[in-house]
N, C-alpha and C positions, 0 to 999 in steps of 0.2 A: 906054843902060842896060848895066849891064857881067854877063855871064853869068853870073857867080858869083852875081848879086843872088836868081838862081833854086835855090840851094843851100840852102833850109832850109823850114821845118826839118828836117831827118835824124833818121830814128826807130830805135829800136831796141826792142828786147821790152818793155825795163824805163823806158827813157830818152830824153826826149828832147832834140836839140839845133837849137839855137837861136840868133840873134843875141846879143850880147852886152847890146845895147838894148832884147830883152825882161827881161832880168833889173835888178831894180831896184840904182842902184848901190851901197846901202848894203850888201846881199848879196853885193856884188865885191870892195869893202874889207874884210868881215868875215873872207871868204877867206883876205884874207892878212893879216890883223892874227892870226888863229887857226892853232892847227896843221894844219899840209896837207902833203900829199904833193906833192913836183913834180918833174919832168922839165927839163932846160934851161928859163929863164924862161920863161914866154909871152908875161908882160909885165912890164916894169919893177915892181919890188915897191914901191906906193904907200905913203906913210908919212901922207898925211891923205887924205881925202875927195874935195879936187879932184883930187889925180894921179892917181884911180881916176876921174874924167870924163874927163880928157887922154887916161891909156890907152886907155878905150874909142872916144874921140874918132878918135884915133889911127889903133886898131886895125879901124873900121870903113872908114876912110878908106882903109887899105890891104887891106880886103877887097874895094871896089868901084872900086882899080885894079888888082884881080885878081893881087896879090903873096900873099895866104894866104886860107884859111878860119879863120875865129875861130868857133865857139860855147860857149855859154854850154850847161852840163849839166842839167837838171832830170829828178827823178824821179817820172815819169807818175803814178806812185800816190799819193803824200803832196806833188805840185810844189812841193817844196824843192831849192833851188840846190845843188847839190854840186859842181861844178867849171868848169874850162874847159879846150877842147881847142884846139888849133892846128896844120894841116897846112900847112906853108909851102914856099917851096924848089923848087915845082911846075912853073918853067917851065924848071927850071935845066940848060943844056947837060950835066950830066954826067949825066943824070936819077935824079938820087938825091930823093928828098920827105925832108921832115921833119917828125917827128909831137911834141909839146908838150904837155904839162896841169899843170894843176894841182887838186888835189881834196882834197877836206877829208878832215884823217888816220883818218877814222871809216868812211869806207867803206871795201867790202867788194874782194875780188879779182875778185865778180858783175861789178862796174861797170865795172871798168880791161879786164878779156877782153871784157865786153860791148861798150864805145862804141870801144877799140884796133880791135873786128874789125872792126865798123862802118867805121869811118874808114879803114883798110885796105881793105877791098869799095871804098868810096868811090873811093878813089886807081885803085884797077884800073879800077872803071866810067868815069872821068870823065879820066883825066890821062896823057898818053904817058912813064911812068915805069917805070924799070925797078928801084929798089932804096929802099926806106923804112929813112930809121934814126931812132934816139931815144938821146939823150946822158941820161944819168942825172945830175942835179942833185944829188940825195941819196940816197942808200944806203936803200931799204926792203926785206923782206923777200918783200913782196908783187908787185913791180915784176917785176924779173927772172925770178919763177918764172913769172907771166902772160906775159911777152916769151918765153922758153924753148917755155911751150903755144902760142904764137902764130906758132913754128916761127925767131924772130930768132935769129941768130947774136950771140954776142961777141966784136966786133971789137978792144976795148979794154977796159981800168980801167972805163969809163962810159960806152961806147957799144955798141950793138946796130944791127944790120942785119938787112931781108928783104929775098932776093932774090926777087923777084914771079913769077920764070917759073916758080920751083921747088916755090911754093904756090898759084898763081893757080885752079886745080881747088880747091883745098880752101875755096874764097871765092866759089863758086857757091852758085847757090839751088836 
């Protein structure tokens, strides 16, 4: 059994996450046939029905040989599907992580600070990593300003960096 199979669900105040195989798949293609917000891919952008099975086929295949965490976004209140997250990168010699989503253009900045800090805590808790980044895909207004509260550096054009040592206090409980 691969350790990672014990990583869910991850709760947060508002949201929770989840396998990608609790969420049904027609709510994974809607994602991205509709407008969303994303981060580098998380996952190839499906153009019908089946390449959103293959993704998640995929994507849990390389969850349970312990290459990424994939969940699926739900929010506890109304459990409606709003996104998906992906920390990958996680065993990588230079120990940098990398964090991934995608979310429907409708939410709010609540959710992106909410499940980023989460997933952050995550990383500190569970993974001998010393720096998390996020490549911006697309330009939103909302991205950057949550990255900036969340203490990330701009390294680039589209990419953002934390370094863990110099927040890791501020990701206690």
């Amino acid at each position: 059994m691969s350790t990672f199979e014990k990583y869910h669900p991850v709760l947060t105040p508002h949201y929770q996450l989840d396998w990608l195989t609790q969420t049904p798949v027609k709510e994974i293609f809607a994602l991205y046939q509709n407008e969303h917000i994303e981060t580098s891919l998380t996952l190839a952008k499906p153009t019908e029905i089946l390449d959103t099975v293959r993704n998640v086929n995929h994507t849990m295949q390389a969850v349970m040989s312990e290459e990424e965490l994939t969940w699926g976004i739900t929010d506890k209140d109304t459990n409606e599907f709003v996104g998906i997250i992906k920390i990958y990168n996680l065993k990588s010699e230079t120990k940098t992580a990398k964090i991934s989503f995608v979310l429907r253009h409708d939410e709010s900045d609540v959710l992106v600070y909410e499940v980023l800090k989460r997933a952050i805590k995550f990383v500190i808790d569970h993974f001998d990593t010393e720096t998390i980044e996020i490549s911006l895909h697309q330009k939103d207004a909302i991205i950057p300003t949550v990255l900036n509260e969340l203490k990330f550096n701009q390294t680039s054009a589209d990419t953002y960096q934390l370094n863990l040592a110099d927040v890791t206090s501020d990701y206690e409980e």
